[in-house]
Backbone as CSV, one residue per row, in Angstrom:
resi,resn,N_x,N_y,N_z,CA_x,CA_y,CA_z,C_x,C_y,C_z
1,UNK,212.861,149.088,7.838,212.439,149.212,9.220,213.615,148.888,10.144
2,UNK,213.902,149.780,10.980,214.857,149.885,11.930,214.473,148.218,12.732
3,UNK,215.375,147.787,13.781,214.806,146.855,14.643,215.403,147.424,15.649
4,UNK,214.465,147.762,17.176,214.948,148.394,17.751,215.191,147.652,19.404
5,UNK,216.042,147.734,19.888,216.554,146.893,20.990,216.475,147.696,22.307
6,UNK,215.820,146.950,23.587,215.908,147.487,24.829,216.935,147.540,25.468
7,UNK,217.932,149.153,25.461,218.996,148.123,25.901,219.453,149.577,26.847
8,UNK,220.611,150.115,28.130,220.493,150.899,28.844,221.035,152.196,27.829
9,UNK,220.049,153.463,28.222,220.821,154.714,27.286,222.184,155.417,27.977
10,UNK,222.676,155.973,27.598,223.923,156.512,27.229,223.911,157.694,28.212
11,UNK,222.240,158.648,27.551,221.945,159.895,28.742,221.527,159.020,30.175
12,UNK,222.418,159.068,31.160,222.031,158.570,32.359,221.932,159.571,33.240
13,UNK,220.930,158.965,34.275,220.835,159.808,35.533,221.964,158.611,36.912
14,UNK,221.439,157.247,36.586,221.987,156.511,37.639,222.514,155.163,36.801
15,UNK,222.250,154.586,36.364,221.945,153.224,35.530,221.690,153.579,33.897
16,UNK,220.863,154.193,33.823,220.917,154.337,32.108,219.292,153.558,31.338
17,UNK,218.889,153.138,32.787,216.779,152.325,32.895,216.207,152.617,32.189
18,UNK,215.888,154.036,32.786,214.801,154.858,32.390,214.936,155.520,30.618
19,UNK,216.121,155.754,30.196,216.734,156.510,29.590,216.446,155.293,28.298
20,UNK,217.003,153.993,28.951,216.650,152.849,27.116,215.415,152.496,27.045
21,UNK,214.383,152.623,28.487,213.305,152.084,28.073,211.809,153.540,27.266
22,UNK,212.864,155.039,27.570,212.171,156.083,26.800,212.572,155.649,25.458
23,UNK,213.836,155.537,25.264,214.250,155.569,23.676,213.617,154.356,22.729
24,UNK,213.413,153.130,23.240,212.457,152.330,23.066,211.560,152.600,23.151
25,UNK,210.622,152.744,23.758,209.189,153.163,23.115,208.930,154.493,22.563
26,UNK,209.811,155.206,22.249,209.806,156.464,21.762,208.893,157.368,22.874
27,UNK,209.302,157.387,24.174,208.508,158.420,25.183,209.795,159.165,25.572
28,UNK,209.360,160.551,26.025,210.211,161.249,27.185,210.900,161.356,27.963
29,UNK,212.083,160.811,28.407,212.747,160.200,29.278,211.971,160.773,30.892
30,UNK,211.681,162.287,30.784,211.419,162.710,31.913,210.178,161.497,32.529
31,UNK,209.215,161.775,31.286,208.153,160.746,31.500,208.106,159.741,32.198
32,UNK,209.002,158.863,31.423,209.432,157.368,32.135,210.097,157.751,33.557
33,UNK,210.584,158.562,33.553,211.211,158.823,35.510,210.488,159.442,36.144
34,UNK,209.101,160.175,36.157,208.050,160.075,36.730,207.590,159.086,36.989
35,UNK,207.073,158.292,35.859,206.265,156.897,36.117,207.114,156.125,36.813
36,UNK,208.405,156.110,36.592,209.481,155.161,37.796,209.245,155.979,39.389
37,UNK,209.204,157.355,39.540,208.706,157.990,40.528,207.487,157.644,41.142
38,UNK,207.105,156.908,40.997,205.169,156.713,41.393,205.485,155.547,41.064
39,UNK,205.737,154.139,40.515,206.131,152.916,40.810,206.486,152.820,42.132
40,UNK,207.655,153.566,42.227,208.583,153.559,43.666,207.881,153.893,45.107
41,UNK,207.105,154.919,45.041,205.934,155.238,45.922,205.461,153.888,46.393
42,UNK,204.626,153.183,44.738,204.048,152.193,45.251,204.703,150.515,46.100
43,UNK,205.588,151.118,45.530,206.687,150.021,46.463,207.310,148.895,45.344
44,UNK,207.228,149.143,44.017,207.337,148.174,43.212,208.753,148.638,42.360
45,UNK,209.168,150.459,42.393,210.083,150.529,41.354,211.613,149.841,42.000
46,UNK,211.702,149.765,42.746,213.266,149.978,42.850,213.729,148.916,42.893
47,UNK,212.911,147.727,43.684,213.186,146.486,43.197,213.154,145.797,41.413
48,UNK,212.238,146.723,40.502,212.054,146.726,39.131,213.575,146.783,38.682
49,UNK,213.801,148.382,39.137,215.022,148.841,38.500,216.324,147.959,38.522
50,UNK,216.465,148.055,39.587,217.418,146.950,39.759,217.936,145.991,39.019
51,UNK,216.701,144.969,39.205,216.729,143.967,38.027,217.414,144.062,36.435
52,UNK,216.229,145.372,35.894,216.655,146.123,34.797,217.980,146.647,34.506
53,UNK,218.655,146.881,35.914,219.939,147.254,35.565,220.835,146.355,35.366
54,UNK,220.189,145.101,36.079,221.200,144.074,36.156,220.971,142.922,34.477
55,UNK,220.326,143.556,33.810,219.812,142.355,32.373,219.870,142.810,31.746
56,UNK,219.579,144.714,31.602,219.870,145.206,30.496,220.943,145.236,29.984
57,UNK,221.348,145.407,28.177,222.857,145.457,28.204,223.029,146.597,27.876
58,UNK,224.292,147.203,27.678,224.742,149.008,27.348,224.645,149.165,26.244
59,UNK,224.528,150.097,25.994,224.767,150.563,24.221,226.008,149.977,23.815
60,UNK,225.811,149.903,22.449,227.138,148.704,22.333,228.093,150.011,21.208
């Protein structure tokens, strides 16, 4: 069994967020940047992201 780590992907649009937290749970990247699309609406993504960009680490 693999062990698999949250960590930023490689395919980026801005940060690399959306991209480690598809490859981690094995979803769509598009997916996850919709649902970050409609977070953000609600007023909650971008302050999320952020964070995420700032704790996640890079592909090593």
């Amino acid at each position: 069994m693999q062990n698999k780590r949250l960590e930023k992907s490689d395919d980026r649009v801005v940060f690399g967020v959306c991209g480690g937290i598809a490859d981690f749970l094995g979803w769509s990247k598009q997916t996850v940047r919709i649902l970050w699309f409609v977070f953000t609406l609600m007023g909650l993504g971008i302050l999320v992201y952020l964070i995420l960009a700032l704790i996640m680490p890079s592909k090593s």
